[in-house]
VEXDREN-2710 file (C-alpha; in Angstrom, 1 decimal):
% VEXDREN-2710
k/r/px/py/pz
1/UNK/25.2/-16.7/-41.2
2/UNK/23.4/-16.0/-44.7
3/UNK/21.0/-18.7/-43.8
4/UNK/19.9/-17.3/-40.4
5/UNK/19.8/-14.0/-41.8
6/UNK/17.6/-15.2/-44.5
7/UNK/15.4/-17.7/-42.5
8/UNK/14.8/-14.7/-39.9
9/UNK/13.5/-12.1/-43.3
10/UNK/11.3/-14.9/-44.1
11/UNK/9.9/-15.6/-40.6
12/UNK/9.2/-11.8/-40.4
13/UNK/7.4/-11.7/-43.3
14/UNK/5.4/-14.5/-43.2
15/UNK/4.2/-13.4/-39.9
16/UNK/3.4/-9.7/-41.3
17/UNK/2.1/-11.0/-43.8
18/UNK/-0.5/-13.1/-41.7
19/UNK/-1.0/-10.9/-38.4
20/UNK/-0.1/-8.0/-39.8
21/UNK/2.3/-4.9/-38.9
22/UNK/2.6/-6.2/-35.0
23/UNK/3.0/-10.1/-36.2
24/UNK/6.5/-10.4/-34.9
25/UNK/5.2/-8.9/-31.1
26/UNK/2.2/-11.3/-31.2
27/UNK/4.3/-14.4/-31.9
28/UNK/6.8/-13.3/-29.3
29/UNK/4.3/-12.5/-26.7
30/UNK/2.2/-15.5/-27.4
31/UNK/5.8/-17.4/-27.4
32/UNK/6.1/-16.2/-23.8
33/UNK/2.7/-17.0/-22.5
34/UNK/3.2/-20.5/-23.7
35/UNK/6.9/-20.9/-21.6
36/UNK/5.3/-19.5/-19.0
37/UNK/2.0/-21.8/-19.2
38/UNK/4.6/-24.7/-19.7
39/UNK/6.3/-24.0/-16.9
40/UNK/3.4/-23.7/-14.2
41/UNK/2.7/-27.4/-14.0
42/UNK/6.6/-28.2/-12.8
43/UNK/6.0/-25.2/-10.0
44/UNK/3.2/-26.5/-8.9
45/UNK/4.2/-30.5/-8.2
46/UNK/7.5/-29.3/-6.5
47/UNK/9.0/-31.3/-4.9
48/UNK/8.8/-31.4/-0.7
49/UNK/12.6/-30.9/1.0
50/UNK/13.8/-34.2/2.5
51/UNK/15.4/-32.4/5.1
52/UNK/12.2/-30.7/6.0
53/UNK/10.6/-34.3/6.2
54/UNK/12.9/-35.1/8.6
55/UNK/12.5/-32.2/10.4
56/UNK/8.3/-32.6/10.4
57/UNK/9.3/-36.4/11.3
58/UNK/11.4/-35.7/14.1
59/UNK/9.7/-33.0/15.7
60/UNK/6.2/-35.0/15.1
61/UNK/4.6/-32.9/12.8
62/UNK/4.6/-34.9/9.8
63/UNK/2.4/-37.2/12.1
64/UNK/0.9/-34.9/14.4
65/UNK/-3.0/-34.2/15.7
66/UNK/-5.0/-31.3/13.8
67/UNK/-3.9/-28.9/16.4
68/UNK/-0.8/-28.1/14.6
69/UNK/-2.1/-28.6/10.9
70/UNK/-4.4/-25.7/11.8
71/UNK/-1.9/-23.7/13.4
72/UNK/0.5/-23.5/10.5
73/UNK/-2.4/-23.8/7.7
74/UNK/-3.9/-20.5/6.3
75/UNK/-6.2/-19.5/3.5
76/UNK/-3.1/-18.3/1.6
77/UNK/-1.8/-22.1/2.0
78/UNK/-1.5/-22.4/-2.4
79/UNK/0.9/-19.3/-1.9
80/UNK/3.4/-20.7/0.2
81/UNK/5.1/-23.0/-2.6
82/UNK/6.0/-19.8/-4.5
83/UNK/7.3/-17.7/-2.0
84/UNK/11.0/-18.2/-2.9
85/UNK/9.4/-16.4/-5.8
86/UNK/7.1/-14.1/-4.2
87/UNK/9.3/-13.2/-1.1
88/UNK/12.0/-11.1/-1.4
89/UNK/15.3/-13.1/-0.6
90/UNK/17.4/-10.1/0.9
91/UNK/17.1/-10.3/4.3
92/UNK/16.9/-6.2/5.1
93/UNK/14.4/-5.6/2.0
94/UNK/12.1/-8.5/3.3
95/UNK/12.3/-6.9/6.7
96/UNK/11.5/-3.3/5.1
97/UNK/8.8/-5.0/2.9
98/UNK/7.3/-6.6/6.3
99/UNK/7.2/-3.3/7.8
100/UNK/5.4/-1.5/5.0
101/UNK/3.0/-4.0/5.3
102/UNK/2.3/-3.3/9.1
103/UNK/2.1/0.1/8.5
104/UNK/-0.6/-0.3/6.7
105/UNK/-2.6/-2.4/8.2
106/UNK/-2.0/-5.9/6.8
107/UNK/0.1/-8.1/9.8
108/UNK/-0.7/-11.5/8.4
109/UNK/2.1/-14.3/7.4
110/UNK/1.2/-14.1/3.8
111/UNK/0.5/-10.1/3.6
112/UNK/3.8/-9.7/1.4
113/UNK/3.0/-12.9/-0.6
114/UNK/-0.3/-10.9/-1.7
115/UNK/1.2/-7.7/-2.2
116/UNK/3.8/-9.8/-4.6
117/UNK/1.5/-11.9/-6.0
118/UNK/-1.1/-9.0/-7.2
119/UNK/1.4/-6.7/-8.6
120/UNK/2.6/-9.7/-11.2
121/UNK/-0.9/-10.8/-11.6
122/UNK/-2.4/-6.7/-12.6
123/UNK/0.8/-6.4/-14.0
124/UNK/0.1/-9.2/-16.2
125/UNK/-3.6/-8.6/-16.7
126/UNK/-2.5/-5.2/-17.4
127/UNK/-0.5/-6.2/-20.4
128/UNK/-3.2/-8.7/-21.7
129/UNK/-5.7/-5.8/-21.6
130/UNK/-3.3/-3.5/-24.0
131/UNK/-2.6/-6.2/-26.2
132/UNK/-6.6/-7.0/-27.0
133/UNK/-7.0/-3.5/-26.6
134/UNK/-4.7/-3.0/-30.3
135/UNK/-5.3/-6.3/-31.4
136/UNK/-8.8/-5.1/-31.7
137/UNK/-8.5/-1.9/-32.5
138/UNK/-6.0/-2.6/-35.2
139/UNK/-2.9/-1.2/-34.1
140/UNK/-3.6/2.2/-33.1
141/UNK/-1.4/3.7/-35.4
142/UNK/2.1/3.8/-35.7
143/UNK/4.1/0.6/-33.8
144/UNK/5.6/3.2/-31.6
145/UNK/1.6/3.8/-30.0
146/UNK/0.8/0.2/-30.4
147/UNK/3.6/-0.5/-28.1
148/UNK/2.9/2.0/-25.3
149/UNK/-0.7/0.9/-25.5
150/UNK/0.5/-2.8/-24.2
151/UNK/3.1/-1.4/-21.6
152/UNK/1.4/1.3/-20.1
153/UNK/-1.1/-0.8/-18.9
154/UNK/0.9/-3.2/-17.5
155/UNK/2.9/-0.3/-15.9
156/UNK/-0.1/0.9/-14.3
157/UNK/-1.4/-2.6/-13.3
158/UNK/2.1/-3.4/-11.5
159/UNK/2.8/-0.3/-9.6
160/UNK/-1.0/-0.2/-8.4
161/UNK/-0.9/-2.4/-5.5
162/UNK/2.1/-0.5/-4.2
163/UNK/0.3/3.4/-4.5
164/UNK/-2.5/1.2/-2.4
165/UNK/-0.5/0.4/0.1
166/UNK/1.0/4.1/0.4
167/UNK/-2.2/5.1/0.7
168/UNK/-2.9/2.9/3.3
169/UNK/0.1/4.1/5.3
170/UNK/-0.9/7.5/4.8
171/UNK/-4.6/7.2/6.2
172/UNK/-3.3/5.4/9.2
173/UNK/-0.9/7.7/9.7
174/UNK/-3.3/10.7/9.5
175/UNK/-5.8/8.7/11.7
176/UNK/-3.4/8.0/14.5
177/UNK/-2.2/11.8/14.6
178/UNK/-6.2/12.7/14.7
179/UNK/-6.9/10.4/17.5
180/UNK/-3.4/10.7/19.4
181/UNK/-4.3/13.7/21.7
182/UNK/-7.8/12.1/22.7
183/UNK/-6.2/9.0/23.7
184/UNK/-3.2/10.9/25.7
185/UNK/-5.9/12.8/27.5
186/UNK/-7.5/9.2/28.3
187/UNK/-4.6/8.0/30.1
188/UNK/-4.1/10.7/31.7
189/UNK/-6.9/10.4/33.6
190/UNK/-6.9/7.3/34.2
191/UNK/-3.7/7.4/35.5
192/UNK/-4.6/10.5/37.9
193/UNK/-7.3/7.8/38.9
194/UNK/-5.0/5.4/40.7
195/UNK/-4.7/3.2/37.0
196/UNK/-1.1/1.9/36.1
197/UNK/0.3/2.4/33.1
198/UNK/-0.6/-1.3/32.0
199/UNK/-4.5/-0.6/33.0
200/UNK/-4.7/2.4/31.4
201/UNK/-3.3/1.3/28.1
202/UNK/-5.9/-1.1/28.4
203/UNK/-9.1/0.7/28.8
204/UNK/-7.8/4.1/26.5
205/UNK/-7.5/0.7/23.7
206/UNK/-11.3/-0.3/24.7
207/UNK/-12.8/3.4/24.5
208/UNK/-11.1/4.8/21.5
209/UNK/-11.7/1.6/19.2
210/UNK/-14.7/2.2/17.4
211/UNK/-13.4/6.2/16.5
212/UNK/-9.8/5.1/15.9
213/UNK/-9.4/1.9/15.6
214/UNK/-6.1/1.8/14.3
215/UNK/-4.3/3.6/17.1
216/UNK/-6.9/1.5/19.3
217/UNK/-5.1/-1.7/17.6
218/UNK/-2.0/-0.6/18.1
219/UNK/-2.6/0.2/22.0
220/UNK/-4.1/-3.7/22.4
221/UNK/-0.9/-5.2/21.0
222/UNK/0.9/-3.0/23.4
223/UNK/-1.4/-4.2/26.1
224/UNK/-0.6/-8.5/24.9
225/UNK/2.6/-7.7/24.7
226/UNK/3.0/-6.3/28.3
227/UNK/0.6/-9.1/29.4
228/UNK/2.8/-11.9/28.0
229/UNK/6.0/-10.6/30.3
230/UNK/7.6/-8.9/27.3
231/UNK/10.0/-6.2/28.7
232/UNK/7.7/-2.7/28.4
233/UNK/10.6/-0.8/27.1
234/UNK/11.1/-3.0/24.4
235/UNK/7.1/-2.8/23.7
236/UNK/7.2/0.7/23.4
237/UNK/10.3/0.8/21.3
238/UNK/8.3/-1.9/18.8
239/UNK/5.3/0.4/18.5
240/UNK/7.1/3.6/17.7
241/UNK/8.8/1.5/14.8
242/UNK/5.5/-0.2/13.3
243/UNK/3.7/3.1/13.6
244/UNK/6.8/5.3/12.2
245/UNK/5.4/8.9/13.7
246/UNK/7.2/11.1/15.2
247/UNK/5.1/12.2/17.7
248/UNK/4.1/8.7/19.3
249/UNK/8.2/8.1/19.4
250/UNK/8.4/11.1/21.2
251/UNK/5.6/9.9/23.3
252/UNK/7.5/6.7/24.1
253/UNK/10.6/8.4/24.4
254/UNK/9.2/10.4/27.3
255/UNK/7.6/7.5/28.9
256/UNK/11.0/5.5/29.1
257/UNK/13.0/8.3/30.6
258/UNK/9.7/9.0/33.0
259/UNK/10.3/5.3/34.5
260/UNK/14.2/5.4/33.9
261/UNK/14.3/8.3/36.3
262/UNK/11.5/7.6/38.4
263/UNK/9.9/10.9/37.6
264/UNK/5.6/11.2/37.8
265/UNK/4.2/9.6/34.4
266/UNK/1.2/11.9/34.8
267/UNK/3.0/14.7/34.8
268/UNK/4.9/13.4/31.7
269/UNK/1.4/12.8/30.4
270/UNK/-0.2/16.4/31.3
271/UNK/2.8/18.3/29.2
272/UNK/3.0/15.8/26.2
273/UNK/-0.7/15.8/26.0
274/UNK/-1.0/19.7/26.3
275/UNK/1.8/19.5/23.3
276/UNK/-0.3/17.5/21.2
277/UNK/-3.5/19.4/21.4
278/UNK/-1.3/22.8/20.7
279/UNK/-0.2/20.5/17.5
280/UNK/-3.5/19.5/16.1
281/UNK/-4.7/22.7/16.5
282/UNK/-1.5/23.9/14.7
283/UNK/-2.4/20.9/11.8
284/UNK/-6.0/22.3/11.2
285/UNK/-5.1/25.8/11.0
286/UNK/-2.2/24.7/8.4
287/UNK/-4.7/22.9/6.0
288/UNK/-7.4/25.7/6.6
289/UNK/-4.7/28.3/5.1
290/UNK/-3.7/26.0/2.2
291/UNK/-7.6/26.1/1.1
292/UNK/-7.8/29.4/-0.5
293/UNK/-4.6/28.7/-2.2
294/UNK/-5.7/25.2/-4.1
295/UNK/-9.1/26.4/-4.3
296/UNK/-7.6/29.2/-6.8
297/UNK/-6.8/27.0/-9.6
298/UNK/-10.6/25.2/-9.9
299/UNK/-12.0/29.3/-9.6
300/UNK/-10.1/30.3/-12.4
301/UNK/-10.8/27.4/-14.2
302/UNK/-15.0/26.9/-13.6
303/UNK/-15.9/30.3/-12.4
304/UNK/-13.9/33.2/-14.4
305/UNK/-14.9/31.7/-17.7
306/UNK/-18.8/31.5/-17.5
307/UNK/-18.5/35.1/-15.7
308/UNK/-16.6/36.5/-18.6
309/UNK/-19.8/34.9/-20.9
310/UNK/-22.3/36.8/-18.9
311/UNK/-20.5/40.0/-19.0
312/UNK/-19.2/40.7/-22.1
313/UNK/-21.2/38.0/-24.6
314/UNK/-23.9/40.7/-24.9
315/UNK/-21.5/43.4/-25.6
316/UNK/-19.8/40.7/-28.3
317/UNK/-23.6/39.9/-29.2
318/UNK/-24.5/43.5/-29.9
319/UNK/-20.9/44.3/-31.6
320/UNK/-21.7/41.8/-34.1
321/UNK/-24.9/42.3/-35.2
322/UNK/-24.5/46.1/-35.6
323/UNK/-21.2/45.1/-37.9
324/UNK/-23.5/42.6/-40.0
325/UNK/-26.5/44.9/-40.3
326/UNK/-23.9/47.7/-41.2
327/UNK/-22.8/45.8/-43.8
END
């Protein structure tokens, strides 16, 4: 135990001695970018599943014409042999993940592979950035600083990608409550016009696209969906969950008891839309009174101070040089 103890004091030194006060963190961070570079090369020759080769064999694949080797090929083809790594392997969080994803925007296969792959890789970079950033800099001061230098980085680097995507969610979701009324007051005439509900959520898609093209997206898959024989309440059920607002499951909610009960969808439409313009209205005048009360903070900060200079640095001016000619 002696001898450990011993070898490990001189290891220490020796590498304080050469690289300094952080020689021990540099060996053990170099240490783990070498495992990890080591390891790479066995990741990326993995091995292909036998069972899956008789699968592809059976089913003709493994064989088969360029029609199928495009349709299961993507540009994110590289990212497929790591997604036991970059996939979450509970079943409820990949489903969670998946919808996050569509919330904000991204519906492709590999959408979560990205979102995995760049937090590791910023988180990474992050970490290699704060440790050139005190190798250079020579340690920044105590090894306390040194150490948050290299973390925080990294901290920011991983957790980025995931305040993007909340971002994301939250510009949709402000986008489709903006464009929501507009479009309800679309359909409703072009229901009054004679239009079923299947036309209508076809053309409202087509005219609101280029100002909201987000809700107009959502609207088009509704309008496939409905095309491809898909049951319409369980379209309209689907969209409420990948758009997650309140008021468009409401919407759908009313639509579903209109033809449940055979009751007039343009009636349905005239209230709900009425509701939603009373709402927006409601929104605007919300943010318009919390104005004054966050523009407070920047007027105390940028205008009191240079108002106070103009007023009483003459007065200060004059006080001073009466007291130093008095004396």
């Amino acid at each position: 135990m002696q001898f450990f103890t011993g070898l490990f004091d001189s290891v220490n030194e020796f590498l304080v001695a050469q690289l300094g006060e952080l020689g021990p963190l540099i060996a053990v961070g170099g240490l783990g970018v070498l495992l990890v570079v080591a390891v790479l090369p066995s990741l990326m020759k993995k091995q292909k599943d036998p069972f899956k080769t008789l699968r592809e064999e059976r089913t003709g694949t493994a064989t088969g014409g360029k029609k199928d080797a495009l349709r299961q090929a993507g540009k994110n083809e590289k990212l497929d042999r790591f997604a036991q790594y970059l996939e979450p392997q509970d079943e409820e969080e990949l489903s969670a993940t998946q919808l996050q994803m569509i919330r904000a925007g991204y519906r492709s296969k590999s959408s979560i592979q990205m979102f995995s792959f760049a937090k590791l890789a910023l988180g990474i970079g992050g970490l290699l950035l704060g440790t050139l950033y005190v190798l250079i800099s020579g340690g920044g001061g105590s090894a306390q600083n040194s150490i948050l230098m290299v973390v925080v980085p990294g901290f920011i680097g991983y957790y980025a990608p995931k305040y993007w995507i909340q971002r994301r969610i939250q510009a949709r979701e402000d986008e489709i409550n903006g464009g929501f009324p507009d479009a309800l007051d679309l359909m409703l005439v072009c229901v009054e016009a004679g239009q079923s509900l299947d036309q209508a959520i076809v053309k409202v898609a087509r005219e609101i696209k280029p100002s909201y093209p987000a809700l107009a997206e959502e609207f088009e898959i509704v309008s496939y969906e409905m095309k491809a024989g898909k049951d319409k309440t369980k379209v309209l059920r689907d969209m409420g969950e990948r758009v997650g607002i309140q008021d468009v499951n409401s919407f759908i909610t009313t639509l579903i008891q209109s033809s449940t009960f055979g009751t007039s969808i343009a009636e349905a439409l005239r209230v709900y839309a009425d509701e939603m313009r009373d709402k927006r209205v409601m929104r605007a005048e919300e943010k318009a009174n919390k104005l004054p009360t966050k523009l407070t903070l920047f007027t105390m900060m940028f205008c009191v101070p240079p108002l106070l200079i103009i007023l009483i640095g003459p007065s200060v001016y004059g006080i001073a040089t009466d007291l130093n000619g008095g004396g």
